[in-house]
N, C-alpha and C positions, 0 to 999 in steps of 0.2 A: 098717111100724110103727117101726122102728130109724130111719127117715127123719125121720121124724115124732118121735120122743124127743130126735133130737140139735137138730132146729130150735128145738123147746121150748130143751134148752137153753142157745142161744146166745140166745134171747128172754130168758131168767132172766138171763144177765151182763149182758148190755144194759140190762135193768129194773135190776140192781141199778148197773152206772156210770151209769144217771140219777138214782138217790137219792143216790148216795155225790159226785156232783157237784153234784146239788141243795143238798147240806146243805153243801158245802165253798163256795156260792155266796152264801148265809144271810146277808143280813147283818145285824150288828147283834148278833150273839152274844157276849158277853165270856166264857161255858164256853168256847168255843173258839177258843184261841190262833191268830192270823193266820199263823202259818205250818203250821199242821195244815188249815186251811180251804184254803188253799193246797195242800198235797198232795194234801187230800179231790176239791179240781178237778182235779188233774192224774190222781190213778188213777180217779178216776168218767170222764173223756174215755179214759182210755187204757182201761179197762173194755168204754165201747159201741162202741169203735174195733173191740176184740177179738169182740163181741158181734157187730156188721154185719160184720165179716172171714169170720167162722164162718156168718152166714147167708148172705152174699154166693155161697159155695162150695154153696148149694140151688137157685142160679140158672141156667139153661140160658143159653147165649152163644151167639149166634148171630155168623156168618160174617160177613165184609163182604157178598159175594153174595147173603147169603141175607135181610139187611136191607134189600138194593138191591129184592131180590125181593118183596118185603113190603110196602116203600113205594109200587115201583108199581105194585102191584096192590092199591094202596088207592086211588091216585091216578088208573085206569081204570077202578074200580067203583064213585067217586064222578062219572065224568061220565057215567054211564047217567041 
């Protein structure tokens, strides 16, 4: 469950640097000054950066070998 709470969230920062870079992307807005929309893109990207970093670290990494392994044993149980 604790596994599960932290993925959620690093899912939530991630959702929230795509709105906070969505709206820093907006164009056409005069409310909002061209160097705040500017910022709003750089911490919404540096947000899902942070967001995919943190879920990245739920991924299992496999070996060089053990990809080698995988490949070809997909590679001889598609020539049956």
């Amino acid at each position: 469950m604790d596994q599960q709470m932290t993925e959620a969230g690093y899912l939530g920062i991630n959702a929230l640097g795509t709105i906070v870079a969505a709206i820093g992307a907006t164009p056409g807005h005069a409310i909002i000054p061209d160097q705040w929309k500017n910022d709003f893109s750089i911490i919404g990207n540096a947000l899902q950066a942070a967001g995919n970093t943190g879920k990245s670290g739920s991924v299992q990494v496999w070996t060089q070998s053990e990809t080698g392994r995988r490949h070809w044993a997909t590679v001889w149980s598609s020539m049956d």
